[in-house]
C-alpha positions in Angstrom: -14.1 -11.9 16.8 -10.3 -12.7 15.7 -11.2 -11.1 12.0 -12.7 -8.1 13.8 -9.3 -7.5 15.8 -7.5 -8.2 13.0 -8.7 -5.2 11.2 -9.1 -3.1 13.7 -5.3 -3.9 14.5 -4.7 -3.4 10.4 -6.0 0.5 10.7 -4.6 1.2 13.9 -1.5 0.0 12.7 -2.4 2.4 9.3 -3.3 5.5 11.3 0.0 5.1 13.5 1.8 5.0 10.6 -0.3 7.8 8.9 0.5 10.5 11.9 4.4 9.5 11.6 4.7 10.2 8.1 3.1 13.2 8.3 5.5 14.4 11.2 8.2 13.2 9.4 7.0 15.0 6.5 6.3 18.4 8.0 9.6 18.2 9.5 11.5 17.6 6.4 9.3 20.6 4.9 11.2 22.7 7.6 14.4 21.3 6.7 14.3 22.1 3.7 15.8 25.6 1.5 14.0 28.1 0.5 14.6 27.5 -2.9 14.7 23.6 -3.2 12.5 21.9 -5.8 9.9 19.8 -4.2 10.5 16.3 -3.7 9.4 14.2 -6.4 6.6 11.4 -5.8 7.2 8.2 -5.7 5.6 6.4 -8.9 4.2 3.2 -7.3 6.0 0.7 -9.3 5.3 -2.3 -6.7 1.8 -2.0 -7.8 2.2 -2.4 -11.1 4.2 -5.2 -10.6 1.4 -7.0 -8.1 -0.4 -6.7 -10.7 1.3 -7.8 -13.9 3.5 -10.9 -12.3 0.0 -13.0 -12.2 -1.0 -12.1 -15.7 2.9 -12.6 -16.8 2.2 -16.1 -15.2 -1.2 -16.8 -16.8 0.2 -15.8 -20.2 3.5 -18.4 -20.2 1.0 -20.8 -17.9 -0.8 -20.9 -21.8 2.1 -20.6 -23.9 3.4 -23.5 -22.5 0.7 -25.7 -21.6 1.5 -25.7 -17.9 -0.7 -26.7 -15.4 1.4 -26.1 -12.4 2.0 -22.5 -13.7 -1.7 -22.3 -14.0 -2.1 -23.5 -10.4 0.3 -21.0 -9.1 -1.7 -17.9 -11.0 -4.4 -19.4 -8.9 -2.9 -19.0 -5.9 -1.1 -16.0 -6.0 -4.8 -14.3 -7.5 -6.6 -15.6 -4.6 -3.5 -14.3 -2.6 -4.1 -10.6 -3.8 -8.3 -11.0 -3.4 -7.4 -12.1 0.1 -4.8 -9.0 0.9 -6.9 -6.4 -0.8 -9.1 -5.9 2.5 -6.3 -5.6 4.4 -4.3 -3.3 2.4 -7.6 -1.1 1.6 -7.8 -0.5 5.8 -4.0 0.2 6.5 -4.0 2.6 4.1 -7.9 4.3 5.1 -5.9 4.7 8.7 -3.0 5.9 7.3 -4.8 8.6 5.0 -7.0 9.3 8.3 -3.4 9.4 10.5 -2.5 11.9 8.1 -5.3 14.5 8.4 -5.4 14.5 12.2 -1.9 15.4 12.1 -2.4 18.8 10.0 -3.7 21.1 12.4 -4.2 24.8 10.9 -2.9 27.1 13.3 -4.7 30.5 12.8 
């Protein structure tokens, strides 16, 4: 029952989040000059390094023999397996936040 809240709590917390930021980006839109470039995207660099600090560790874990660097690759893979799920809902809300906000007005 807990893990049930829990994720239900995960993407209403991602669909809250999903309608502000598209508020706050239609209003910035508005803000904006006619003839401003568009704003650039952001280019995710926190994922890439989620991803490549536990290989980085597993590599020197082997270079140097190490079995408590092995032990933390361990741990901080089983950490990412366990937050995947939880990511994977805050963001579904957030993307489905985002297209309730956009309403076509004809």
């Amino acid at each position: 029952m807990g893990l049930i809240l829990t994720f239900a709590g995960l993407l209403a917390a991602g669909y809250l989040y999903g309608r502000l930021r598209a508020a706050h980006g239609l209003r910035r839109q508005r803000e904006r000059p006619a003839g401003a470039p568009p704003p650039r995207p952001r280019t995710g660099v926190a994922w890439l390094a989620i991803f490549v600090v536990p290989v980085a560790i597993l590599l020197l874990a082997q270079m140097l023999q190490s079995d408590v660097l092995g032990w933390v690759f361990g741990l901080s893979l089983m950490f990412i397996a366990a937050m995947l799920p939880c990511i994977a809902l805050f963001f579904v809300g957030a993307r489905l936040g985002g297209r309730a906000s956009r309403v076509t007005r004809g």
